[in-house]
C-alpha positions as a Markdown table, in Angstrom:
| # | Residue | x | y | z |
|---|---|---|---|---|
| 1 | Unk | 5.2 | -4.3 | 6.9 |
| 2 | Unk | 2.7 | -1.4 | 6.3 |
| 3 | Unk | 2.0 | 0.4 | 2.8 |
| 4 | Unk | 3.1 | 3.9 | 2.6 |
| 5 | Unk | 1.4 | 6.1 | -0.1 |
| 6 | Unk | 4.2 | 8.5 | 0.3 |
| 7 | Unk | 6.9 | 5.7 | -0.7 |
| 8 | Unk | 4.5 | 4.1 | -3.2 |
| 9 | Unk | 4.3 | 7.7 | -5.0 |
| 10 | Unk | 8.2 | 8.0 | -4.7 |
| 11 | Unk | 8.9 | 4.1 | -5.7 |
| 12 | Unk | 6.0 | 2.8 | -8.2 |
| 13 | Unk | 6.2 | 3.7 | -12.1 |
| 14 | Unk | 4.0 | 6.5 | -12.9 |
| 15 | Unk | 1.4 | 4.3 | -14.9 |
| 16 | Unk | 0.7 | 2.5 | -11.5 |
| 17 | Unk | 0.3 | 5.4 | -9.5 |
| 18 | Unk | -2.0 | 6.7 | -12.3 |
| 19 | Unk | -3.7 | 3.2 | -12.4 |
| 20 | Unk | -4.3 | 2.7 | -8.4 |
| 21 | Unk | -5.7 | 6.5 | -8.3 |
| 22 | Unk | -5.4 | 8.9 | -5.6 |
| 23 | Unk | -8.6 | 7.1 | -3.6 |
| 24 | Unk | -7.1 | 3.5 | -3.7 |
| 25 | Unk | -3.7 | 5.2 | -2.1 |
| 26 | Unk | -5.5 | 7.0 | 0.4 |
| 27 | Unk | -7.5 | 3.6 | 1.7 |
| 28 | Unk | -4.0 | 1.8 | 1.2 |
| 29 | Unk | -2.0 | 4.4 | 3.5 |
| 30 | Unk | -0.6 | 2.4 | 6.9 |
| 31 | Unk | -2.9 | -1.0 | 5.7 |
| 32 | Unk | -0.6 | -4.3 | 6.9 |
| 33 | Unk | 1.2 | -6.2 | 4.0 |
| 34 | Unk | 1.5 | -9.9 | 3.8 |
| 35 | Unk | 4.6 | -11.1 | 2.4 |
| 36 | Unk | 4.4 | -15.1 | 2.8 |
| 37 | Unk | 8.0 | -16.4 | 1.5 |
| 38 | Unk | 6.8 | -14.4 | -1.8 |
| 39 | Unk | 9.1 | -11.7 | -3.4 |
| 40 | Unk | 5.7 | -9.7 | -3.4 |
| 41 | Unk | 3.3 | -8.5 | -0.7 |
| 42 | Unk | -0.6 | -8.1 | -0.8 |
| 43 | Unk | -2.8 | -6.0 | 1.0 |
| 44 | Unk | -5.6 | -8.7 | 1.4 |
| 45 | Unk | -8.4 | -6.3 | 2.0 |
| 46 | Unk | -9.4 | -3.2 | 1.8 |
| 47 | Unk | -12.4 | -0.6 | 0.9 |
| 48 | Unk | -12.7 | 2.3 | -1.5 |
| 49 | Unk | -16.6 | 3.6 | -2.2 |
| 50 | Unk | -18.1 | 1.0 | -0.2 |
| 51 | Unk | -16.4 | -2.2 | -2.6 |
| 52 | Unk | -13.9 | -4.2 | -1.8 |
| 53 | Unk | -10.5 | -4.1 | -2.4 |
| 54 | Unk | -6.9 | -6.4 | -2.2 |
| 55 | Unk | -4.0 | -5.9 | -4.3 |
| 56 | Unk | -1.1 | -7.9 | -4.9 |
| 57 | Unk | 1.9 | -7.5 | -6.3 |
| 58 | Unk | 3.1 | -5.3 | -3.3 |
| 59 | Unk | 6.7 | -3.9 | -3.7 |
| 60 | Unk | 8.9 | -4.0 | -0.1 |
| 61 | Unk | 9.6 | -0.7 | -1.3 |
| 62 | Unk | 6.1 | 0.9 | -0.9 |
| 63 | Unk | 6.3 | 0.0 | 2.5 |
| 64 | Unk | 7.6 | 0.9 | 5.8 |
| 65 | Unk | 8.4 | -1.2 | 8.9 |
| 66 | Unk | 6.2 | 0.6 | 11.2 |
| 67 | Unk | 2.6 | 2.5 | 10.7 |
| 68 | Unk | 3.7 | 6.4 | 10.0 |
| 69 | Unk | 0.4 | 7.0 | 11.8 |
| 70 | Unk | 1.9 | 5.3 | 15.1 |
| 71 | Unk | 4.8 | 8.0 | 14.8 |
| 72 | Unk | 4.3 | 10.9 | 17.8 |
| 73 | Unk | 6.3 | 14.0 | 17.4 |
């Protein structure tokens, strides 16, 4: 599973969009989730202004099966 900003923005509560910020989103864009026999994901690693990054809890529905950026049209 990969995080997709679009379904994050559509899915998450408006506190947590506000919370992650428009950077965090960005860097989290097509990043592989983990889901091991949890009912959450995690992004284990990722970097915004040179720090790093993981978050967890990750919602299946923020994510999409596939990388959008691996989509040719």
């Amino acid at each position: 599973m990969y995080f997709c900003a679009e379904r994050f923005v559509e899915n998450a509560d408006v506190s947590t969009v506000r919370l992650l910020g428009k950077d965090h989103i960005d860097a989290l864009d097509g990043m592989p989730v983990v889901f091991d026999k949890e009912k959450f994901g995690m992004v284990k690693s990722y970097i915004v202004q040179g720090c790093e990054f993981y978050l967890y809890p990750v919602y299946e529905e923020w994510c999409t099966s596939s990388k959008q950026n691996d989509l040719f049209f």
